[in-house]
C-alpha positions as a Markdown table, in Angstrom:
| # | Residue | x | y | z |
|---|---|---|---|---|
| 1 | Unk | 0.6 | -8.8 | -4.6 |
| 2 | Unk | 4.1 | -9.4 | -5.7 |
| 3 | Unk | 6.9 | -11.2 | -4.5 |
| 4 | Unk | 10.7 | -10.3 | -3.6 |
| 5 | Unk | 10.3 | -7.0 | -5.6 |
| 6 | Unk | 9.9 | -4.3 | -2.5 |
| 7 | Unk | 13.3 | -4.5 | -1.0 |
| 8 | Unk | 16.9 | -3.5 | -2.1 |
| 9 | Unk | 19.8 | -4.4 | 0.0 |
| 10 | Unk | 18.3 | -4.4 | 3.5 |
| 11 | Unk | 15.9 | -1.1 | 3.4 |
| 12 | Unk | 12.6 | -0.7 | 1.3 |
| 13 | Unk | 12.6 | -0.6 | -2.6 |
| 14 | Unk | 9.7 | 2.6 | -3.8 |
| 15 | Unk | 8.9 | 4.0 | -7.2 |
| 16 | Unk | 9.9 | 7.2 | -7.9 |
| 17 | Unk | 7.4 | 9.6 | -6.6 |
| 18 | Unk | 6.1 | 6.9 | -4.5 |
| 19 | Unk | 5.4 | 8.5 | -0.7 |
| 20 | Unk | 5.7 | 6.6 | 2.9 |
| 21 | Unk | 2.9 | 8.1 | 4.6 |
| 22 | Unk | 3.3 | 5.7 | 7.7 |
| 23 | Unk | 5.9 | 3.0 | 8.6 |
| 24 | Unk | 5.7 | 0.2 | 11.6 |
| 25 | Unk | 8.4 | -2.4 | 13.0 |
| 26 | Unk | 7.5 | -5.4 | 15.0 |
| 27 | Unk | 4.3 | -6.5 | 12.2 |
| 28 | Unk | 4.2 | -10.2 | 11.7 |
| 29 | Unk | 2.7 | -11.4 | 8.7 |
| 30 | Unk | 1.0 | -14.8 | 8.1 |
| 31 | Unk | -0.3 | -15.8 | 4.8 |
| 32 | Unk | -3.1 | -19.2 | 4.7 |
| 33 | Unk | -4.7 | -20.8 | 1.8 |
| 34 | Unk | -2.5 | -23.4 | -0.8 |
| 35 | Unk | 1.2 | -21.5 | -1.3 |
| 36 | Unk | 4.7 | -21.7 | -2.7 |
| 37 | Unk | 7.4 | -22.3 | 0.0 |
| 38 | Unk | 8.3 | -18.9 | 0.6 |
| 39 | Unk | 5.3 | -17.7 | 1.6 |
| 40 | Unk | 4.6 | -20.4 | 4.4 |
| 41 | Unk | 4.9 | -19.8 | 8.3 |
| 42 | Unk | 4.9 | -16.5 | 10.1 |
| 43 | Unk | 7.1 | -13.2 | 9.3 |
| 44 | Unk | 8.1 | -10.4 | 11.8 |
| 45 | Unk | 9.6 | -7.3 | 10.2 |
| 46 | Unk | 8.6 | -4.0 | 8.9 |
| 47 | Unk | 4.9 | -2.3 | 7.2 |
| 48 | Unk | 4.9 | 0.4 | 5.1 |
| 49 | Unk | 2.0 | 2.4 | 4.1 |
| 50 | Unk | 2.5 | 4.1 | 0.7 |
| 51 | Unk | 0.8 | 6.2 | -1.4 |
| 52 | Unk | 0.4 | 3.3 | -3.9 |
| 53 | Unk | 0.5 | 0.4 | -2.1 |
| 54 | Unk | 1.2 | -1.6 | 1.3 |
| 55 | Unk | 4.8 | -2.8 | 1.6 |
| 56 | Unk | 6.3 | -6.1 | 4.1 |
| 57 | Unk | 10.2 | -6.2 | 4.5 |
| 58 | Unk | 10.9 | -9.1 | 6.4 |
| 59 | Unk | 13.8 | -8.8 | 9.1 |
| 60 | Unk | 15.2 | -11.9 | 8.4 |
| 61 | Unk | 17.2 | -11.6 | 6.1 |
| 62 | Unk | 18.3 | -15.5 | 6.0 |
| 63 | Unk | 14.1 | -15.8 | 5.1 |
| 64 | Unk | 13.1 | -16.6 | 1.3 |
| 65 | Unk | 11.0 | -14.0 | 1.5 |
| 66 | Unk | 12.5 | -10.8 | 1.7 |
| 67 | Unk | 9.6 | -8.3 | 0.8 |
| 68 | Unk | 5.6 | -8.4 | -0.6 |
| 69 | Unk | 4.3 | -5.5 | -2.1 |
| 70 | Unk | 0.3 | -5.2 | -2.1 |
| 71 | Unk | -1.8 | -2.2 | -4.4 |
| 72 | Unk | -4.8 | -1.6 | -2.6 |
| 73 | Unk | -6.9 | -2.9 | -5.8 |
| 74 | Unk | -5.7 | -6.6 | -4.7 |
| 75 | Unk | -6.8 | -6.2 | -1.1 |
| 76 | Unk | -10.0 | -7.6 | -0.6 |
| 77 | Unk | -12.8 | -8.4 | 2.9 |
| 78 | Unk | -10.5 | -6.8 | 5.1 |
| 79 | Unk | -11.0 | -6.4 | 8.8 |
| 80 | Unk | -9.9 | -5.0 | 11.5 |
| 81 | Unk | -9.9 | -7.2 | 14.7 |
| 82 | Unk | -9.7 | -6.3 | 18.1 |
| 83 | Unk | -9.6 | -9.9 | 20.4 |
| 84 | Unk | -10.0 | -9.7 | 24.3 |
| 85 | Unk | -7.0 | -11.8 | 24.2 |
| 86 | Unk | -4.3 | -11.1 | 22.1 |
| 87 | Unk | -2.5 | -8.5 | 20.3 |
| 88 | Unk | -5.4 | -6.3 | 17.7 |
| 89 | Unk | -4.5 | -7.6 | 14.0 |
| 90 | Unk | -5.5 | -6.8 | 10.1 |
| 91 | Unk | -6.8 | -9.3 | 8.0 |
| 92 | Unk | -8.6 | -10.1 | 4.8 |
| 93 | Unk | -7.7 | -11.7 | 1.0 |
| 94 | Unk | -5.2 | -10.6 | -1.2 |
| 95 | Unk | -5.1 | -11.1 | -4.9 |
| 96 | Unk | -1.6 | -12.0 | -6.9 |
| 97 | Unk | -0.6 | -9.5 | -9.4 |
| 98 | Unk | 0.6 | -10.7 | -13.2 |
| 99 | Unk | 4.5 | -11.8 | -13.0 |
| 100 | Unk | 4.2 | -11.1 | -9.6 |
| 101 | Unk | 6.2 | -13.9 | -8.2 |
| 102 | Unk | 3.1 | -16.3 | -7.7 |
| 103 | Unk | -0.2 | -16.8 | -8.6 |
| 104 | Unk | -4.0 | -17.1 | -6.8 |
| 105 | Unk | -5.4 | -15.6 | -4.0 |
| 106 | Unk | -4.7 | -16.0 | -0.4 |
| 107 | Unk | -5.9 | -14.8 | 3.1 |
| 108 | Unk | -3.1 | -12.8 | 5.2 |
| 109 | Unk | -3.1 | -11.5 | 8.8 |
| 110 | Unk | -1.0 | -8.8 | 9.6 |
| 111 | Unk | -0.8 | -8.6 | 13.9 |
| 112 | Unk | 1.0 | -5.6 | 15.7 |
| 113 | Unk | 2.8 | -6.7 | 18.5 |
| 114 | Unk | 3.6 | -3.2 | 19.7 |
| 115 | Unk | -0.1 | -1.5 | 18.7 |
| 116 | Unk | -2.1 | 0.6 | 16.2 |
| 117 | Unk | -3.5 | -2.3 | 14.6 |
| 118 | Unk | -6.8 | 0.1 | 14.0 |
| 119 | Unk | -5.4 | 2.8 | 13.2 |
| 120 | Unk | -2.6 | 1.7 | 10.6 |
| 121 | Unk | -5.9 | -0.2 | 8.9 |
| 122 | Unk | -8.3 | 2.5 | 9.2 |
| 123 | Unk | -5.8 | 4.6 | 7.4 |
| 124 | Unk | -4.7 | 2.1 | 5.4 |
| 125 | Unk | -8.8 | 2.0 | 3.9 |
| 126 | Unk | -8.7 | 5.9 | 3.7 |
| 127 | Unk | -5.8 | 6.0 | 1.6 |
| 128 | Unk | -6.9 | 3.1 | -0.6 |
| 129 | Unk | -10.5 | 4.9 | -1.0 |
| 130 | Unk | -8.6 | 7.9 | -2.1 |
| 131 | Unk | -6.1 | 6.0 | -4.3 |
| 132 | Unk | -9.4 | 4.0 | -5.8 |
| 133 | Unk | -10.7 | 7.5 | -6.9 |
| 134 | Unk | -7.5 | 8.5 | -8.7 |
| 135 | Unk | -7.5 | 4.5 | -10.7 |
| 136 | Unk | -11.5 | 5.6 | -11.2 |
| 137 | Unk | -10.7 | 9.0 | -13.0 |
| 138 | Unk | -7.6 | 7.5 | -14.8 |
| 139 | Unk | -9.6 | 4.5 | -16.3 |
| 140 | Unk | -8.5 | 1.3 | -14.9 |
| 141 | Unk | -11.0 | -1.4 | -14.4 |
| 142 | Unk | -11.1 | -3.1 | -11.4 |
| 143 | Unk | -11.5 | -6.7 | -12.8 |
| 144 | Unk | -8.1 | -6.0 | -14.8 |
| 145 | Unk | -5.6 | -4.0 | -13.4 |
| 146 | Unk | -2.0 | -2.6 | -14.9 |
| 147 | Unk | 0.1 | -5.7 | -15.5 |
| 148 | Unk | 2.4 | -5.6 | -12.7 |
| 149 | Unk | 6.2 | -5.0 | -13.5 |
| 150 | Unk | 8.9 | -5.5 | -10.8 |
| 151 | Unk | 11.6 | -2.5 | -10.8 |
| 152 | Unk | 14.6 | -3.1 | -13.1 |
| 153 | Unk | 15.8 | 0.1 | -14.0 |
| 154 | Unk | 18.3 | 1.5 | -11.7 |
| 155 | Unk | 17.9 | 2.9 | -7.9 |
| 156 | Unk | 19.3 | 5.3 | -5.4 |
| 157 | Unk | 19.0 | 6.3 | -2.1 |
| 158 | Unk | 15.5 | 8.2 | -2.0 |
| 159 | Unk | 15.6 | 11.7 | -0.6 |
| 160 | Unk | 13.2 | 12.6 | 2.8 |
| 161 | Unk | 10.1 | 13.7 | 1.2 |
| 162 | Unk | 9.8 | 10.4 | 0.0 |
| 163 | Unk | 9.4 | 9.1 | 3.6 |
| 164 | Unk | 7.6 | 11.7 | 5.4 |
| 165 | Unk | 4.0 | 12.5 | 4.3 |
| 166 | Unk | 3.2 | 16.2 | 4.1 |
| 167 | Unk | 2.2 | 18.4 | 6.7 |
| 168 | Unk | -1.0 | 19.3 | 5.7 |
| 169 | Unk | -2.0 | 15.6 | 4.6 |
| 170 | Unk | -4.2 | 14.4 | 1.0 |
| 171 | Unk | -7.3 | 16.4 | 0.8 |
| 172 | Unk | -7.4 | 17.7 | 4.4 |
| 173 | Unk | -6.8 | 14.1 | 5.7 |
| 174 | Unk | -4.0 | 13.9 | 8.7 |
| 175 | Unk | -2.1 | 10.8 | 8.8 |
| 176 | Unk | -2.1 | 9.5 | 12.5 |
| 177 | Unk | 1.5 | 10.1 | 12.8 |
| 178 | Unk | 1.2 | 10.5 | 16.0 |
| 179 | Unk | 0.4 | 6.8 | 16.8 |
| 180 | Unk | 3.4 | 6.0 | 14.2 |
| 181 | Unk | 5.8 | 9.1 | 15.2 |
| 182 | Unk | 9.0 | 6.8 | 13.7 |
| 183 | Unk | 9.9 | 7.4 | 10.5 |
| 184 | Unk | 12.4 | 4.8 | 8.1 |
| 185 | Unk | 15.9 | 5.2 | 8.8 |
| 186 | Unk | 17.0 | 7.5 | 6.2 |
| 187 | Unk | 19.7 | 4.7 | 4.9 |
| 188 | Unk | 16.9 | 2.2 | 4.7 |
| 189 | Unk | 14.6 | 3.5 | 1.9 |
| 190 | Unk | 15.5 | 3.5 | -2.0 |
| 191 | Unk | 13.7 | 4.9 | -5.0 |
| 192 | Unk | 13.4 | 2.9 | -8.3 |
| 193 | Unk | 13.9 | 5.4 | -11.9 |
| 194 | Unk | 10.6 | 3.8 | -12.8 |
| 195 | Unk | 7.5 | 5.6 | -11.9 |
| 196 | Unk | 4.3 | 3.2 | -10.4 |
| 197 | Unk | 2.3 | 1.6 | -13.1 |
| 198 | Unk | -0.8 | 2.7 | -11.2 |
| 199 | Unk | -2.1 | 6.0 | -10.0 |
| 200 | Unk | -2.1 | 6.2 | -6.3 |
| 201 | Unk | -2.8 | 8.6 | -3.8 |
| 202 | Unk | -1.6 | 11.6 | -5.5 |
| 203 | Unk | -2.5 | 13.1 | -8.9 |
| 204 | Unk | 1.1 | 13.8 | -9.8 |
| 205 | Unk | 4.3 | 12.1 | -8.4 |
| 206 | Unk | 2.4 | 10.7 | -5.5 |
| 207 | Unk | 2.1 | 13.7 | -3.0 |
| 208 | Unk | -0.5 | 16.2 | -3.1 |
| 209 | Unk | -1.5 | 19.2 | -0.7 |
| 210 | Unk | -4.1 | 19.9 | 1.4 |
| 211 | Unk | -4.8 | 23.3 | -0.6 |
| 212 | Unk | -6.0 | 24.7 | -3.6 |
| 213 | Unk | -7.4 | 21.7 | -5.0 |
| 214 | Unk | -9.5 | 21.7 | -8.2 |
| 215 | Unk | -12.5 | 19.8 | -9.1 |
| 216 | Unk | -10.9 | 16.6 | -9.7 |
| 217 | Unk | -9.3 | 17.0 | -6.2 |
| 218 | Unk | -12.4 | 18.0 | -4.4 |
| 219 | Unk | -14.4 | 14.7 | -5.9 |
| 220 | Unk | -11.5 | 12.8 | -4.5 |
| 221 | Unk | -12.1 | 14.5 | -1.0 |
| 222 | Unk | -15.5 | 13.6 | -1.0 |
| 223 | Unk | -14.8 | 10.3 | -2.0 |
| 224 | Unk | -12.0 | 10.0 | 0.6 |
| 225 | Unk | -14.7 | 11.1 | 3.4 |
| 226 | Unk | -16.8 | 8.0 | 3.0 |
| 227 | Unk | -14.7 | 5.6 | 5.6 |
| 228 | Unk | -14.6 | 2.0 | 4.5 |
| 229 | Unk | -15.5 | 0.9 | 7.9 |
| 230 | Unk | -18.7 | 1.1 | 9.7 |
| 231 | Unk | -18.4 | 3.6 | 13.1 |
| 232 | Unk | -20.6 | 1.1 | 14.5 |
| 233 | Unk | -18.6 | -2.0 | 13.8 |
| 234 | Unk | -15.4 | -0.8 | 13.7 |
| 235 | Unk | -14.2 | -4.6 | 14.1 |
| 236 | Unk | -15.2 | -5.1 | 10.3 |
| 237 | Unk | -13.9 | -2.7 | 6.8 |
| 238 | Unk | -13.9 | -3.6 | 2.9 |
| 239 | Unk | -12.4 | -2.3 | 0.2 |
| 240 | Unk | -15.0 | -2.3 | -2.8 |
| 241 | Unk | -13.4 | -2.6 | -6.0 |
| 242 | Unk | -14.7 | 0.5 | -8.5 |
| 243 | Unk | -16.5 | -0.5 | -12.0 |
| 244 | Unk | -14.5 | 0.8 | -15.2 |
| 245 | Unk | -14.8 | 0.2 | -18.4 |
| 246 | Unk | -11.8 | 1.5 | -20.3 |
| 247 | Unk | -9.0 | -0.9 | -20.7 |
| 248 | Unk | -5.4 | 0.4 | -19.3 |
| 249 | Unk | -2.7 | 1.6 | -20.5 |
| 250 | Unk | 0.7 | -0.6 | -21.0 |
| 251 | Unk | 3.2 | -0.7 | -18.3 |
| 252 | Unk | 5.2 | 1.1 | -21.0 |
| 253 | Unk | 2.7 | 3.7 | -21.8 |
| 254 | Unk | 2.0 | 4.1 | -18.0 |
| 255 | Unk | 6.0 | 5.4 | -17.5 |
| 256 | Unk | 5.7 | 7.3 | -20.7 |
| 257 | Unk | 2.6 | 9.1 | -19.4 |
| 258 | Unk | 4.0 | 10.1 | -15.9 |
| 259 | Unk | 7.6 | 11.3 | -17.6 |
């Protein structure tokens, strides 16, 4: 997870090719475990659910902490709880990234105020199993991910398809847009030049089709089809990190590779 790096003015900072696939207001996020000021006490604002990653923009813009950006490879134990008192909320461990703005591990809770706790974290699993597959056929261990580099090149106002997921979903998969029917205001989300230093959900600038897939695609389908949560338990999900053994690419090799 990274720090202050997800945010430009007061909309949502994304890498180029980077996709929105679902976006919620009125999440508060709490963070627990031994952490740098900025990070303490609870934070209403805005979750985004990429095709790379899951993205906080706090709505306080007085707070010291303006935005956290999370790969799925750094979330860790999460569950999905639904209290008989109370509002239904996310939780689990997340892992800090390399010059990501702070170091360690911590637990977070993310709680819906409004709803669709469930189904922003069941999605949230299905996208990160997909995205998994992609890091599995691109080579990235698990145990060491792409060194995490915060956006400096320059950044304009991104155009729609960057925050409205395709019709036809990833691999036949529907996002449940209709739970989360709002989309970002349109002068509230900005694209980076730089491309993600990690694959994601799609096998080429972050969006891909629900048709004429090859056999790379279709093993991501299948892989996509086993749900990270247990139908009998829905109240528990996990996110088990894959076994590589090829060591990645340079951040610099990364954006060379995706020009």
């Amino acid at each position: 997870m990274s720090v202050n790096t997800a945010h430009a003015g007061k909309g949502v900072l994304i890498y180029a090719g980077e996709c929105i696939i679902l976006f919620c207001d009125h999440v508060t996020m709490e963070f627990g475990g031994s952490l740098p000021p900025e990070m303490r006490g609870s934070k209403t604002g805005r979750l985004y659910l990429t095709s790379h990653r899951i993205i906080f923009n706090n709505k306080d813009h007085k707070d010291k902490l303006q935005s956290f950006a999370a790969p799925f490879f750094s979330l860790k134990q999460v569950e999905l709880e639904q209290p008989v008192f109370g509002a239904n909320y996310i939780k689990g461990t997340i892992q800090a990234q390399p010059n990501g703005g702070w170091s360690g591990q911590s637990k977070f809770k993310l709680t819906f105020k409004h709803g669709g706790a469930i189904e922003f974290g069941q999605a949230m699993l299905k996208v990160a199993s997909m995205a998994t597959r992609n890091m599995q056929q691109a080579g990235y261990p698990s145990d060491a991910p792409p060194p995490y580099t915060p956006p400096t090149a320059g950044w304009t106002q991104a155009p729609p398809p960057a925050y409205a997921p395709p019709a036809g979903g990833y691999y036949g998969w529907v996002p449940p847009v209709a739970t989360f029917p709002d989309r970002p205001p349109a002068d509230g989300v900005y694209m980076s030049e730089a491309p993600p230093p990690y694959p994601g959900l799609g096998f080429q600038n972050g969006a891909v089709g629900a048709s004429g897939m090859s056999a790379a695609d279709a093993k991501a389908q299948e892989a996509a089809q086993s749900a990270y949560y247990d139908p009998s338990n829905p109240q528990y999900a996990y996110v088990p990190p894959p076994a590589y053994a090829e060591v990645p690419p340079s951040y610099d090799a990364a954006m060379k590779k995706s020009q």
